[in-house]
Phi, psi and omega in degrees: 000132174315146129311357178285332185086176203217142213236139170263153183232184213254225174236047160233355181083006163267156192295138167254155191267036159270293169222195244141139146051081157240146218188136158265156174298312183289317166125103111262175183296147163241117176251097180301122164235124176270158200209134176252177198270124196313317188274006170088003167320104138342315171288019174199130186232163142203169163242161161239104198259105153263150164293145180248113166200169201286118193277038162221046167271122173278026196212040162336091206240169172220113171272168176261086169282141191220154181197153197264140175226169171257191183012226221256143180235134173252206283115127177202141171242195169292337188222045162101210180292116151312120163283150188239135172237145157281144191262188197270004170304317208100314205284328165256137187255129187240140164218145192284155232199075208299177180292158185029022156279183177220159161228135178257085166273119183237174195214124140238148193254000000 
């Protein structure tokens, strides 16, 4: 993954106005699943963010992932709710991300 961070698009290659700029703080890999809503809402999207390392890296980290989102956004891990911080722009939601966690982030618009 870039340090720039990577904005989803739809499968024409236009940006979609869910989220933007997803992104780790360190540049290390993210492995992304985007997910729609089953009955086809437009409006709820999620993602599935993992950290990608190896699960015998002896050198265990907690990175920062930050992304620009719409409307109303959560957080969710394996053991419940993720808190989401703003970062200091106002525009990004940032939450921290152990070595071979996941996070289920969603938007509804």
């Amino acid at each position: 993954m870039s340090r720039g961070g990577h904005d989803e698009v739809d499968w024409r290659g236009r940006a979609s106005s869910f989220f933007r700029q997803l992104k780790a703080d360190d540049g290390d890999a993210l492995v992304v699943g985007i997910m729609t809503d089953r009955r086809g809402v437009p409006s709820r999207k999620a993602l599935y963010v993992v950290a990608a390392e190896a699960p015998w890296d002896e050198s265990p980290k907690v990175r920062t992932v930050s992304f620009e989102g719409a409307g109303k956004v959560t957080a969710f891990a394996a053991n419940g709710p993720v808190p989401l911080r703003r970062t200091a722009d106002g525009r990004h939601y940032a939450f921290d991300l152990k070595s071979n966690g996941a996070v289920l982030v969603v938007f509804e618009m």
